[in-house]
C-alpha positions as CSV (number, residue, x, y, z in Angstrom):
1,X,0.0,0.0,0.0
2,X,1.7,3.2,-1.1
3,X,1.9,6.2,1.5
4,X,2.1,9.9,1.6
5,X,5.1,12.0,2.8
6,X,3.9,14.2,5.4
7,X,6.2,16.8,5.8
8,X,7.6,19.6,3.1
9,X,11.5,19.8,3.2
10,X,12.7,17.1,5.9
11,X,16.0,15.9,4.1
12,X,18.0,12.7,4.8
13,X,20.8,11.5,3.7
14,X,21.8,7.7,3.1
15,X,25.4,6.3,1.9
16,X,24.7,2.8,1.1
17,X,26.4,2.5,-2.2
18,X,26.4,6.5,-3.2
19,X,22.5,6.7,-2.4
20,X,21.1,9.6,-2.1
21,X,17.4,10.1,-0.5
22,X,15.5,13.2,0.6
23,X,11.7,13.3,1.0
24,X,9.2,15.4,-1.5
25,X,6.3,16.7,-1.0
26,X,4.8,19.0,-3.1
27,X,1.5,20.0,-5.1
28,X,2.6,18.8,-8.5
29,X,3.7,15.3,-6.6
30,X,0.5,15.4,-4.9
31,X,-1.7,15.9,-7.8
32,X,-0.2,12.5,-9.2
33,X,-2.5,10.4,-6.6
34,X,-5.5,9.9,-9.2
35,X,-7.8,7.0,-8.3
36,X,-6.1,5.2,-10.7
37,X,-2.6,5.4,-9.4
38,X,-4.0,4.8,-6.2
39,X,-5.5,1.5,-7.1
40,X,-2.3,0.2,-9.5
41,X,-0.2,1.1,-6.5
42,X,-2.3,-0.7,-4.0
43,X,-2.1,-3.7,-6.3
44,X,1.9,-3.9,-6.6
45,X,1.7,-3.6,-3.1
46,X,-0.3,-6.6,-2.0
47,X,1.8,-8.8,-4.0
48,X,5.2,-7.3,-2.8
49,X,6.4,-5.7,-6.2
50,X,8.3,-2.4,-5.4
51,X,7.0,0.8,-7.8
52,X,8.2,3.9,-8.2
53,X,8.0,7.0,-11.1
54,X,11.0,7.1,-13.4
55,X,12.8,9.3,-15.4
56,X,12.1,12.7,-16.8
57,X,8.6,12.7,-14.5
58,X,10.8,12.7,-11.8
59,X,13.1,15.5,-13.1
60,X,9.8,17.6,-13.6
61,X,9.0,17.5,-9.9
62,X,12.3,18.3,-8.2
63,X,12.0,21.4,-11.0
64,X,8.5,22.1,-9.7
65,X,6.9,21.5,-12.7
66,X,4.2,19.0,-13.5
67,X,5.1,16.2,-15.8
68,X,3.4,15.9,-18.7
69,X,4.1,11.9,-19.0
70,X,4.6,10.0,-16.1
71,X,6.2,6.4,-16.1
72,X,6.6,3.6,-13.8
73,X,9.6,1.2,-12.8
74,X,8.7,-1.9,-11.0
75,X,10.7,-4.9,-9.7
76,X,8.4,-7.5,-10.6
77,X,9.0,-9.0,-14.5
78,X,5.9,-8.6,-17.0
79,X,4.8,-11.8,-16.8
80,X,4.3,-10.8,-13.3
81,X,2.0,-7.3,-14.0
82,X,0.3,-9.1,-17.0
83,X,-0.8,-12.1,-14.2
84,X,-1.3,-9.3,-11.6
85,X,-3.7,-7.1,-14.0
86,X,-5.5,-9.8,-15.6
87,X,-6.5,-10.9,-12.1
88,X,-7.7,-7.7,-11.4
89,X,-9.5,-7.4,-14.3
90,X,-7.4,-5.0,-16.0
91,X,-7.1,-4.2,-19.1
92,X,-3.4,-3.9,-20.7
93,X,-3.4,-2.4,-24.1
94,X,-0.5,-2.0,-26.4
95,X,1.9,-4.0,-25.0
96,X,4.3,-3.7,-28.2
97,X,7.3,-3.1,-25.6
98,X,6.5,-6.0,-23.6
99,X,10.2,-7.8,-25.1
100,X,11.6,-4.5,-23.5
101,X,10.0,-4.9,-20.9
102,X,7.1,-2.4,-20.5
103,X,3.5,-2.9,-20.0
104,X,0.6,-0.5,-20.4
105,X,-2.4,-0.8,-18.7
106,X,-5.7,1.1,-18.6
107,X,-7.1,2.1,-14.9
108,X,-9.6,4.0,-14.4
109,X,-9.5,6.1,-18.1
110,X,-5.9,6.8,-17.3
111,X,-2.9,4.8,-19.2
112,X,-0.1,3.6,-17.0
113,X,3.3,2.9,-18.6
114,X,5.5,0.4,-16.3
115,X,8.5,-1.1,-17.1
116,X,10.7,-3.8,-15.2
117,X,13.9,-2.9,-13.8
118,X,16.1,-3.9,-16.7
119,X,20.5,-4.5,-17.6
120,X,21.6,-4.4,-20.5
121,X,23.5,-7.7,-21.8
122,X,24.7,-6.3,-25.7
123,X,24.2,-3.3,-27.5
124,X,25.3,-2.2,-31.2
125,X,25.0,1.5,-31.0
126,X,21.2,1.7,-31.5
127,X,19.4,-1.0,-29.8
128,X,20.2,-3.0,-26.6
129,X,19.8,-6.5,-25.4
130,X,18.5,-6.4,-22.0
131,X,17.6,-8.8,-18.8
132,X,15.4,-8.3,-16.1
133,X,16.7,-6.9,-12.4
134,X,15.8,-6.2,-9.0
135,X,18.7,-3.9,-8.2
136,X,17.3,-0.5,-8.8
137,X,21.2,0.8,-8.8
138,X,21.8,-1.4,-12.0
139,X,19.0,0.0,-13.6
140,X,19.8,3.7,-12.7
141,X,23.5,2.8,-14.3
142,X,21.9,2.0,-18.1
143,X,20.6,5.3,-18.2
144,X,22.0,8.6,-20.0
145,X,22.0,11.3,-17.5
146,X,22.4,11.7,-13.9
147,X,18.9,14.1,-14.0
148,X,17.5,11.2,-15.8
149,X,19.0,8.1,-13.8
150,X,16.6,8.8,-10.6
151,X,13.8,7.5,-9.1
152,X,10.9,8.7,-6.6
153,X,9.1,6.5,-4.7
154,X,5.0,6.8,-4.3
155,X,5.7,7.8,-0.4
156,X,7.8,10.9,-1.7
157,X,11.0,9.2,-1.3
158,X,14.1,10.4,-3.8
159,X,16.5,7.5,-4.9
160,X,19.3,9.3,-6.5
161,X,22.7,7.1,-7.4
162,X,24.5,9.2,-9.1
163,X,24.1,12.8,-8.5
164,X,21.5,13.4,-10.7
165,X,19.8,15.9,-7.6
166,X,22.6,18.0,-7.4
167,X,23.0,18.2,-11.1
168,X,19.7,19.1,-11.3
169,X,20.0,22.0,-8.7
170,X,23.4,23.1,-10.2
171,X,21.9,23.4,-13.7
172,X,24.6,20.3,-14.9
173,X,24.4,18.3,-17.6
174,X,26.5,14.7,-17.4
175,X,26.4,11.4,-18.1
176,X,25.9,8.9,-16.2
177,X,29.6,7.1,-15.5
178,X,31.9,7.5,-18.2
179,X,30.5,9.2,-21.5
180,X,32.4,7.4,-24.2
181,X,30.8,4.4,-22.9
182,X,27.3,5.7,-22.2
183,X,27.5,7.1,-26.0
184,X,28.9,3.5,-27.5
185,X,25.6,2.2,-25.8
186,X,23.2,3.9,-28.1
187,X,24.6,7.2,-30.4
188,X,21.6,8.9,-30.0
189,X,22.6,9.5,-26.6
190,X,24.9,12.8,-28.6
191,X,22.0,14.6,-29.5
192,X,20.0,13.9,-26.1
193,X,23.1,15.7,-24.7
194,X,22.4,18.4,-26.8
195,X,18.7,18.6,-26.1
196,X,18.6,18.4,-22.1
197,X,21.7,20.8,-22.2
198,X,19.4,23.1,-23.9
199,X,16.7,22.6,-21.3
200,X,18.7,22.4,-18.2
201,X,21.9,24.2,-18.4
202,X,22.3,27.8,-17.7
203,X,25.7,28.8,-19.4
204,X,26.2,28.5,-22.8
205,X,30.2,26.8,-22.6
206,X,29.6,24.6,-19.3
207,X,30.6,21.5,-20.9
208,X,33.2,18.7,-19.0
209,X,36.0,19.1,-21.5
210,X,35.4,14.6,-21.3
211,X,32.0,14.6,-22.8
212,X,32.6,16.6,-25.3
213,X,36.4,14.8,-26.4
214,X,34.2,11.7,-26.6
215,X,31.1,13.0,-28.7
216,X,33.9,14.0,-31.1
217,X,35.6,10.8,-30.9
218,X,32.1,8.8,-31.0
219,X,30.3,11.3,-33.6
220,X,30.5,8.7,-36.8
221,X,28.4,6.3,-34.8
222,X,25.6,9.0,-35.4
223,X,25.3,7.9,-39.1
224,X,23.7,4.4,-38.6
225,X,21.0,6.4,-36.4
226,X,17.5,6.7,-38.0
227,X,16.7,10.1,-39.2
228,X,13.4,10.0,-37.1
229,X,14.7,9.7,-34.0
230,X,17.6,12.2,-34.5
231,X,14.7,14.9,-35.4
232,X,12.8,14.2,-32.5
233,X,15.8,15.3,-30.3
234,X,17.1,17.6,-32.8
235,X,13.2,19.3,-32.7
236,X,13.5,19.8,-29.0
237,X,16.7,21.5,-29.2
238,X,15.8,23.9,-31.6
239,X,13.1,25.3,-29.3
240,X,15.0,25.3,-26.4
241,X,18.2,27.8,-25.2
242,X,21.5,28.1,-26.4
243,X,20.1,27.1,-29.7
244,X,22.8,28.6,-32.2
245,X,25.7,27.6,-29.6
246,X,24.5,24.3,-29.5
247,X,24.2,23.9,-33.3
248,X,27.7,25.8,-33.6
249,X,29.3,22.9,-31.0
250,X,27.2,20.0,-33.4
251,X,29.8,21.4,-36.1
252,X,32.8,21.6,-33.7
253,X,32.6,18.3,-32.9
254,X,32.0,17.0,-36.2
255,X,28.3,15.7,-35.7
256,X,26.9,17.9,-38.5
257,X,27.7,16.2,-40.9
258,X,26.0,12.9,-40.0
259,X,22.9,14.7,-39.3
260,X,21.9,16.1,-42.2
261,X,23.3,19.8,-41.6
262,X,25.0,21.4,-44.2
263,X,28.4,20.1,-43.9
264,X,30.7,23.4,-45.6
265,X,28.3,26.3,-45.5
266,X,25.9,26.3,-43.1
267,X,25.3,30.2,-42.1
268,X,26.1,30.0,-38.4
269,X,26.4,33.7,-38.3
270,X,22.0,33.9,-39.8
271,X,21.3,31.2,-37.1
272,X,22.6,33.1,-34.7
273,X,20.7,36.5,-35.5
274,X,17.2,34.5,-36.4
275,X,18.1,32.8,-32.2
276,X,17.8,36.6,-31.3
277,X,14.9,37.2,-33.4
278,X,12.7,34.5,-32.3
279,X,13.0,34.6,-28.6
280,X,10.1,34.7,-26.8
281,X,7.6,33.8,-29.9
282,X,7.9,30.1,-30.0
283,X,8.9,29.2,-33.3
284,X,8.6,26.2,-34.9
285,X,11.7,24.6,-35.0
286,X,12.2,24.7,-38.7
287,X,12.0,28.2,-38.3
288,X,15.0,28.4,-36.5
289,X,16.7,26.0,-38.2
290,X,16.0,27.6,-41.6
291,X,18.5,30.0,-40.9
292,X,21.3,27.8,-41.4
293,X,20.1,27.2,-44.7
294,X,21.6,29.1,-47.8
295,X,19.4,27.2,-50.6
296,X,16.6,25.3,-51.2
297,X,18.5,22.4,-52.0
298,X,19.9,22.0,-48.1
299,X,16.5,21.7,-47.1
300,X,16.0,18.9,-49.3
301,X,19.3,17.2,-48.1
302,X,17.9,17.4,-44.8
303,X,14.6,15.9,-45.7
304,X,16.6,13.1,-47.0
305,X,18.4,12.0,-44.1
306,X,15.8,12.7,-41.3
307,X,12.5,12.3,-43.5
308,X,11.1,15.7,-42.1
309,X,7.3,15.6,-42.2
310,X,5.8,17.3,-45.6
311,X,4.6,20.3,-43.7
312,X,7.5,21.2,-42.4
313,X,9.5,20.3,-45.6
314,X,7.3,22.9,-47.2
315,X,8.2,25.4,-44.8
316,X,12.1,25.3,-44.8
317,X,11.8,26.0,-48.2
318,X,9.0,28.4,-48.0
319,X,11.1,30.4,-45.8
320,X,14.6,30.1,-47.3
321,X,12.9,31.4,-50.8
322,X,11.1,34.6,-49.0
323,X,13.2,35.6,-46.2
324,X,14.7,38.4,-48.2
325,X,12.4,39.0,-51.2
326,X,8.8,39.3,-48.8
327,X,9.7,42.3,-46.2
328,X,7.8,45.0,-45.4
329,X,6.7,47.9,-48.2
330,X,7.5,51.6,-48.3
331,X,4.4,52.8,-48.0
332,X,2.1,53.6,-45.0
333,X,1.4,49.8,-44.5
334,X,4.2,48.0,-43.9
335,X,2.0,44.8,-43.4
336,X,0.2,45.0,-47.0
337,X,2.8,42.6,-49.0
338,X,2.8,40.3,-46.6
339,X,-1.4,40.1,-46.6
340,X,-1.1,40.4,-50.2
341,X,0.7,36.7,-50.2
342,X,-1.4,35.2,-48.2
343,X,-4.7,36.5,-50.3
344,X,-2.8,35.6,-53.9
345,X,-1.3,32.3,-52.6
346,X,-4.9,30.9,-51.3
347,X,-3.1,27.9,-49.7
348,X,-4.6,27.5,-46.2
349,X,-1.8,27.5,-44.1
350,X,-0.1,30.4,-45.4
351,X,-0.9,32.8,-42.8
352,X,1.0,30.3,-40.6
353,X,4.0,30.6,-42.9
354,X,4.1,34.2,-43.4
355,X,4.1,34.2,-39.0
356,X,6.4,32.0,-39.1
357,X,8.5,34.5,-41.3
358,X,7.6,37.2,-39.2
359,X,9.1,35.5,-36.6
360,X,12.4,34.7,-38.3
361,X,12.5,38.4,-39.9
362,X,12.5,39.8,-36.0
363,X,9.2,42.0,-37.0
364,X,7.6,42.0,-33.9
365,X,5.2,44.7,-34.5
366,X,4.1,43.0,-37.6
367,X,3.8,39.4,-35.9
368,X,1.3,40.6,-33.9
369,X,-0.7,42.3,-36.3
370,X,-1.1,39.7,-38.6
371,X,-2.0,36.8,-35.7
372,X,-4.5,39.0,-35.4
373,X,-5.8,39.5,-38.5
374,X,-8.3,37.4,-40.1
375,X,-8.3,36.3,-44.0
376,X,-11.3,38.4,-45.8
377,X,-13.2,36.6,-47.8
378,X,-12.9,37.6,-51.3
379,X,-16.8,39.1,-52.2
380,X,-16.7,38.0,-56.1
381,X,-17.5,34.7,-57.5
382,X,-17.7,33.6,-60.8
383,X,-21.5,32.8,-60.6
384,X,-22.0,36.6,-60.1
385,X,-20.3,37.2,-63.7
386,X,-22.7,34.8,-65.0
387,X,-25.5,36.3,-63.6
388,X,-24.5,39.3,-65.2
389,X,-24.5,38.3,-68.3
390,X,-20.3,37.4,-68.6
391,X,-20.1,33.1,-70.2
392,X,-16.7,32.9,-71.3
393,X,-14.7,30.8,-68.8
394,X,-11.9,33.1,-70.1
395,X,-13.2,36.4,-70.0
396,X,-14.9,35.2,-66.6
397,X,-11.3,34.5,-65.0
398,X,-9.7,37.7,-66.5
399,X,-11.9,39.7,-64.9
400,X,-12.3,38.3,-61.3
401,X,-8.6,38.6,-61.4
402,X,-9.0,42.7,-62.3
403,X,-12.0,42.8,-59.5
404,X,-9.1,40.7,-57.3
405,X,-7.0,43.8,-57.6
406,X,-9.2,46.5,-57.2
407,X,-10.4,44.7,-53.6
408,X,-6.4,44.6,-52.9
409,X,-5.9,47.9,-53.6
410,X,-9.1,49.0,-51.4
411,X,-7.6,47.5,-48.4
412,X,-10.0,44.4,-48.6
413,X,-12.9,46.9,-48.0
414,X,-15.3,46.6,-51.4
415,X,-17.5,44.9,-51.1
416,X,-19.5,42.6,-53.9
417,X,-21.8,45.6,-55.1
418,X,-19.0,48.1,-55.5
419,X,-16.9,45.7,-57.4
420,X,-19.4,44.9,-59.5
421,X,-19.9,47.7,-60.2
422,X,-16.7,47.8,-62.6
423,X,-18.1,45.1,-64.8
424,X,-19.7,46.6,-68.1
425,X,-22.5,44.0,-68.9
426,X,-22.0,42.5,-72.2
């Protein structure tokens, strides 16, 4: 049966094998306690099976934030939870990571992620063999970062084994035990370096001079990752801080190139002001990223290798073509040719675009303005023409396009009678 800390802030300290443990208690842990946690932690209870929240959920908390994804370690194996929940009556859906090690099951409307304590026996670089364990230190020890590698128990108990609290506190990013080694265990581990260093540390250049020698010295092994999961990470650290130092360093140590990034001319210096631009607008990441772009053709290369969604294909080169040729007018409205796009383009999602550009262009003035504004609906169809007399599909199009300009040059304010009012019926 799980329990409740009780008090805020009473500390303790325990040495048995490096552990350390202090006790939490806060609102965000608090909130956790859902009628279905409640009733999966009474069951692993009864039947002597140790649980506890893992990972990045447990990183959230000591930060005072509320996870948005919690999941579950466990000493007993699945075959245990699977005979545990199905005597229960509980139903276990999607148990596609059951080889690994992880069951899901559905309590109370609410999904529950738990995986057995694992070790892993081989690895290649991307994938790992592993074996079930009851030693939560072993399992805390296959992990990639000390803020990563801890666990918290449902009574509010901290299990930390490797520093991970004090990392946390001290805004550090390391791995767990020796780098090179945590790298050779699975590559992606470089760009989840990258990413949490983004999200965690406060100064741009507080690197340990070792992680970074072996990143460079592991860098290659980055090539036999799948382009999928290096832009997921890569995504996260685009919208996180030190963007353009962290890209810069990705070049440094010779990661770049294996990535997808332009290998010789990538414009660290546009990256850099486009970082400035965006800050505080949450822009998509290819909207950072676009920067680093000279030509079309390097967002295609990137598409290539990391198999980019369409939509966001469409805006790397979307932005990269109009960064320079779409800016503001000299007239009186500086916001008219970018409105003017969106009206002649008609696609959909080009107001998003041309915000997007905003964005990367630093008009902030003229970001907010246009998330503001709404598409008018151009009045004129070409069932009016026909009404008034005007058949030819021809001579039909050339003239909604001359009624099209008129309404652009009125602001968008004609409406249907005064622009029809152009049209000499035949």
């Amino acid at each position: 049966m799980w329990r409740r800390a009780v008090r805020v802030g009473v500390v303790s300290w325990a040495l048995r094998r490096g552990l350390f443990t202090m006790q939490l208690k806060t609102v965000e842990f608090e909130s956790l306690f859902t009628d279905g946690l409640k009733c999966v932690a009474e069951l692993f209870g009864k039947n002597n099976h140790e649980l506890r929240i893992a990972g990045g959920a447990v990183r959230d908390l000591l930060s005072g934030k509320q996870p948005e994804d919690v999941d579950f370690a466990t000493t007993a194996t699945p075959e245990h939870m699977k005979d545990l929940f199905q005597a229960a009556g509980i139903r276990m859906i999607n148990n596609k990571g059951e080889k690994h090690g992880t069951i899901t099951a559905r309590v109370h409307n609410q999904n529950f992620e738990i995986t057995t304590l694992r070790v892993d026996v081989a690895t290649d670089g991307r994938h790992a063999e592993v074996e079930f364990t009851t030693d939560w230190q072993t399992d805390a020890e296959r992990r990639d970062l000390t803020i990563n590698s801890m666990f918290l128990g449902l009574d509010g108990t901290l299990y930390d084994y490797f520093n991970g609290y004090e990392d946390l506190k001290n805004k550090k990013v390391r791995f767990v035990g020796d780098p090179a080694q945590r790298i050779q265990e699975d590559y992606l581990r470089i760009m989840r370096y990258f990413r949490f260093y983004g999200k965690i540390a406060k100064e741009l250049g507080d690197h340990d001079p070792k992680t970074l020698k072996s990143i460079k010295q592991h860098a290659k092994g980055m090539a036999g990752i799948s382009g999928e999961r290096i832009w997921f990470e890569l995504k996260k650290t685009l919208v996180g801080n030190h963007i353009a130092h962290l890209v810069s360093l990705m070049y440094e140590l010779d990661v770049a190139q294996y990535i997808g990034l332009p290998v010789i001319n990538g414009n660290l210096g546009e990256l850099n002001r486009v970082c400035k631009n965006v800050q505080h607008h949450c822009p998509k990441p290819m909207t950072v990223l676009s920067a680093l772009f000279r030509t079309q053709d390097d967002v295609l290369r990137l598409d290539l290798r990391l198999k980019i969604s369409k939509e966001e294909k469409q805006l790397g080169l979307f932005l990269v073509k109009h960064r320079r040729d779409l800016i503001k007018s000299d007239g009186s409205d500086p916001l008219k040719p970018y409105r003017d796009f969106i009206i002649d383009s008609r696609e959909p999602d080009m107001q998003n675009k041309v915000c997007e550009l905003l964005k990367y262009q630093g008009e902030e003035k003229l970001l907010k303005e246009m998330e503001q504004w709404s598409i008018p609906r151009f009045p004129v169809s070409g069932h009016d023409l026909r009404r008034i007399g005007i058949v030819s599909g021809k001579e039909i199009g050339t003239m909604l396009q001359e009624l099209r300009d008129k309404w652009k040059q009125s602001g968008y304010l004609m409406d249907k009678e005064e622009l029809l009012s152009f049209v000499k019926s035949p």
